[in-house]
N, C-alpha and C positions, 0 to 999 in steps of 0.2 A: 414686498416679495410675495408670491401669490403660491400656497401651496406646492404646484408642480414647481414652482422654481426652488423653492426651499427642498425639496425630495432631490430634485439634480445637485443642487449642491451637497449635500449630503453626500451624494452618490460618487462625488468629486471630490470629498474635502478630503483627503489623502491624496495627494496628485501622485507619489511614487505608487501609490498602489490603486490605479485604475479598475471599473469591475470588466467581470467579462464578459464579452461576447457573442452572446448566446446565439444570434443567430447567423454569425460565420461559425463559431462549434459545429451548428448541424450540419453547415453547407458542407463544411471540412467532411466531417463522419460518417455522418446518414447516408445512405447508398444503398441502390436498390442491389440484391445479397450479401450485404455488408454483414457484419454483426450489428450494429450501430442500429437500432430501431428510431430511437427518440435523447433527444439531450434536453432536460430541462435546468435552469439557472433560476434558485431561489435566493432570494435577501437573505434569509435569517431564519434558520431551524436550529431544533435541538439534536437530531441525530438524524442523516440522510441514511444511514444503513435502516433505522425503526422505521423511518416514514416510506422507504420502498420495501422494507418486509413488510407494511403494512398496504401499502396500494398493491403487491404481489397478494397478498391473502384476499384482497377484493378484488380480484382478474382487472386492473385497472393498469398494469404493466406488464408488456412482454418481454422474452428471450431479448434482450439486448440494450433494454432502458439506462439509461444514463443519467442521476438526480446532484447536481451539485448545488453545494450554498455555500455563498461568499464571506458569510460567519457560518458557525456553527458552537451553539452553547452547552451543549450535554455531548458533546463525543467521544467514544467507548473505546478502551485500548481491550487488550487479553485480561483477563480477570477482575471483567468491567473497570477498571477502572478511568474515571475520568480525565476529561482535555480540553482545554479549549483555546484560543487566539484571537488577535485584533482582526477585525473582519478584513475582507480581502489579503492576507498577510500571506496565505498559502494554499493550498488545493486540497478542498474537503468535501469529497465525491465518493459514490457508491454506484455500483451495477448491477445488471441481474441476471444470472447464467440458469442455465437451462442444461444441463450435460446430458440430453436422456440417449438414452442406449450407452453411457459410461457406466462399467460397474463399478457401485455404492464405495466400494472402499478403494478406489482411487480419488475419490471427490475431493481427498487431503489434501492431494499435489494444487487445488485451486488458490491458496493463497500465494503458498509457495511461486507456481508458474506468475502471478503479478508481481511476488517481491523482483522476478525476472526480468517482466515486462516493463516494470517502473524503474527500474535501476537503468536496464537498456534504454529504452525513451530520456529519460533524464540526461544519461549518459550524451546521448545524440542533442537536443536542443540544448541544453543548459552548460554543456563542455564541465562539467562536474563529474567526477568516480564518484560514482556512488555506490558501495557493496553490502551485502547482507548477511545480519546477523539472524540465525536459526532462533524461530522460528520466522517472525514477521519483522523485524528493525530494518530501516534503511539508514544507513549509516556514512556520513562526509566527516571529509578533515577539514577540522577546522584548528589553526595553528600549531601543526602537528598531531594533534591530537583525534579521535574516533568520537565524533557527537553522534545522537538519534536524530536526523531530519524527518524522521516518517514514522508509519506502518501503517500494518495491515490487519484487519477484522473480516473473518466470515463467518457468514449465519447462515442457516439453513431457512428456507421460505415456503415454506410448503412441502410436502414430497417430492417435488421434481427440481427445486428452483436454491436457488445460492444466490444470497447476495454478500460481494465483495467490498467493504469499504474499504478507501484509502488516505489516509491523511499525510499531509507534505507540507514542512515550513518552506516557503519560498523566500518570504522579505523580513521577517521574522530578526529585528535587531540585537544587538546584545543587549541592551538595558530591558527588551522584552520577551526575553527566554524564560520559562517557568521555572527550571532547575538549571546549573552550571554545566550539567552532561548535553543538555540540549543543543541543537545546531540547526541552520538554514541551510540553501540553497547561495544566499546573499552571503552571509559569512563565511562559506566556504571556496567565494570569487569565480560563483558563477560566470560566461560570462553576456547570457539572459535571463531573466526573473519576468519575460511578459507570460502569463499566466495562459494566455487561450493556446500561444505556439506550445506551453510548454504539455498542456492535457491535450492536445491534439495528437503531439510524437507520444505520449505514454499511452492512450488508449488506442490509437495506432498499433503499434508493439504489441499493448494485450490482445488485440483483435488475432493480429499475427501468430502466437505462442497457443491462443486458444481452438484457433483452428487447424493449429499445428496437432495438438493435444489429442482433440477432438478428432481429426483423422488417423491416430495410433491409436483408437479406442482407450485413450486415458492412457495409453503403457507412457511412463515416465522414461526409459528408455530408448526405446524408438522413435519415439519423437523427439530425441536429443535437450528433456528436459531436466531431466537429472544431472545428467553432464556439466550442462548450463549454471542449473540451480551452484553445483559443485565448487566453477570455476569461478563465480562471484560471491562466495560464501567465504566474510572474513570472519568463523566461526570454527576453521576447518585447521586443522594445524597449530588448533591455541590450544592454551590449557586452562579449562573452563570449569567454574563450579552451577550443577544442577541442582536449582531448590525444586523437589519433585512433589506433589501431592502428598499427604499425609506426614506434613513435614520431616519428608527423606532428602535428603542430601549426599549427595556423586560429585566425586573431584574424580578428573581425569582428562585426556586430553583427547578432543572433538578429531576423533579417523576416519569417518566418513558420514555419507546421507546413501541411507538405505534405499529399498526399492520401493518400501510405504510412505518414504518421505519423513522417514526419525533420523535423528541423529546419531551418529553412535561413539559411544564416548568409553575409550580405554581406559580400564584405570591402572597402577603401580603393579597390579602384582597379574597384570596383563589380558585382564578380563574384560568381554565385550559387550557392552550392554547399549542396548536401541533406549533411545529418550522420546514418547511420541508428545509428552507434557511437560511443562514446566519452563520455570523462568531460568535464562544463560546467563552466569557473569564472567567476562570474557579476565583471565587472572592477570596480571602484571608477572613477566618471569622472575623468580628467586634473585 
């Protein structure tokens, strides 16, 4: 077997989980006034959000770049902590947004408006509910039950620039879940898991929601992104405990998402307090 043949197989030897793409991705995306600048498809990185904050700080990516990798071995959830999966298993991508002329402190609603755009897109290719947990979880049933198939990480790239990662279990087995809480796309009877249709309808979606965004000057209102975010928010109606910074902790039950994109969480003796930080555990009722 001669090198390139030994690399295709490889490339192969998962026949359920083929790679993808890459150059129907672009045909799909790229468009002249698209969002969609460039879509690149790597084998194997440690973190696609580090390596496009890092080509963003060398002017090496524009307003719309798209870096995905078919593994990914160091990737970052909210208070760094680590993730990783069997390569091709699920969709482990990063973007690069440009908001300029959005003021500074709506830049929040950016993750948020994706947990939108990826639940929506999922929603349409994959025939999956997918809903969201405050702040970034995307969340499937899987045998009754509320698993995490996702989320979402954003950074800041520079003064102008935002990069969004995304992570999504797609084929992701039960013998190869990390924790018991975790969930697929596949275990929740999808009823697609091909990977290029499925980042096409989701980056699709965000394209849609961010130019929606983006011509309300960021109002999370008028661009009927709040509403949105609201109405697929299964974080909204629970009674949820907040582990806050400085390890403070808020029990009370999640009444709404504000206009800065916090949470706000009633507690017993009927007081209302915005969460813009911290980790949500959704309660089991008494």
């Amino acid at each position: 077997m001669t090198p390139r043949d030994a690399a295709d197989a490889s490339r192969w030897s998962d026949l359920d989980r083929p790679p993808l793409n890459a150059v129907v991705l672009r045909r799909g995306l790229v468009r002249e006034g698209g969002l969609w600048t460039a879509v690149d498809v790597v084998p194997r990185t440690g973190s696609t959000n580090s390596d496009l904050v890092a080509l963003a700080a060398a002017g090496k990516a524009d307003e719309g770049s798209v870096l995905v990798a078919e593994e990914q071995t160091a990737g970052r959830g909210r208070l760094d902590r680590q993730w990783s999966a069997p390569p091709r298993s699920g969709l482990f991508f990063s973007v690069l947004l440009r908001p300029a002329r959005i003021p500074l402190d709506r830049w929040g609603w950016l993750p948020l408006l994706t947990g939108v755009a990826v639940a929506t897109g999922l929603s349409r290719a994959a025939g999956v509910d997918t809903a969201l947990k405050w702040p970034n979880d995307l969340l499937v049933t899987v045998g009754g039950e509320e698993r995490k198939a996702g989320g979402i990480l954003a950074e800041r790239a520079g003064e102008d620039g935002v990069v969004v990662g995304v992570g999504i279990n797609v084929t992701l087995r039960a013998g190869e879940l990390p924790v018991p809480q975790a969930g697929s796309l596949v275990l929740a009877d999808a009823v697609s898991t091909d990977r290029d249709t499925l980042l096409r309808s989701v980056l699709r979606t965000l394209e849609d929601w961010y130019t929606r965004w983006r011509a309300a000057d960021g109002d999370p209102a008028v661009s009927g992104l709040q509403e949105a975010y609201a109405a697929g928010c299964a974080t909204l109606g629970r009674t949820v405990r907040a582990e806050l910074p400085g390890d403070r902790e808020l029990i009370g039950k999640a009444t709404a998402i504000d206009g800065d994109g916090r949470l706000v969480i009633t507690t017993n003796t009927g007081a209302r307090e915005p969460v813009g930080a911290g980790d949500i555990v959704h309660l089991r009722p008494a």
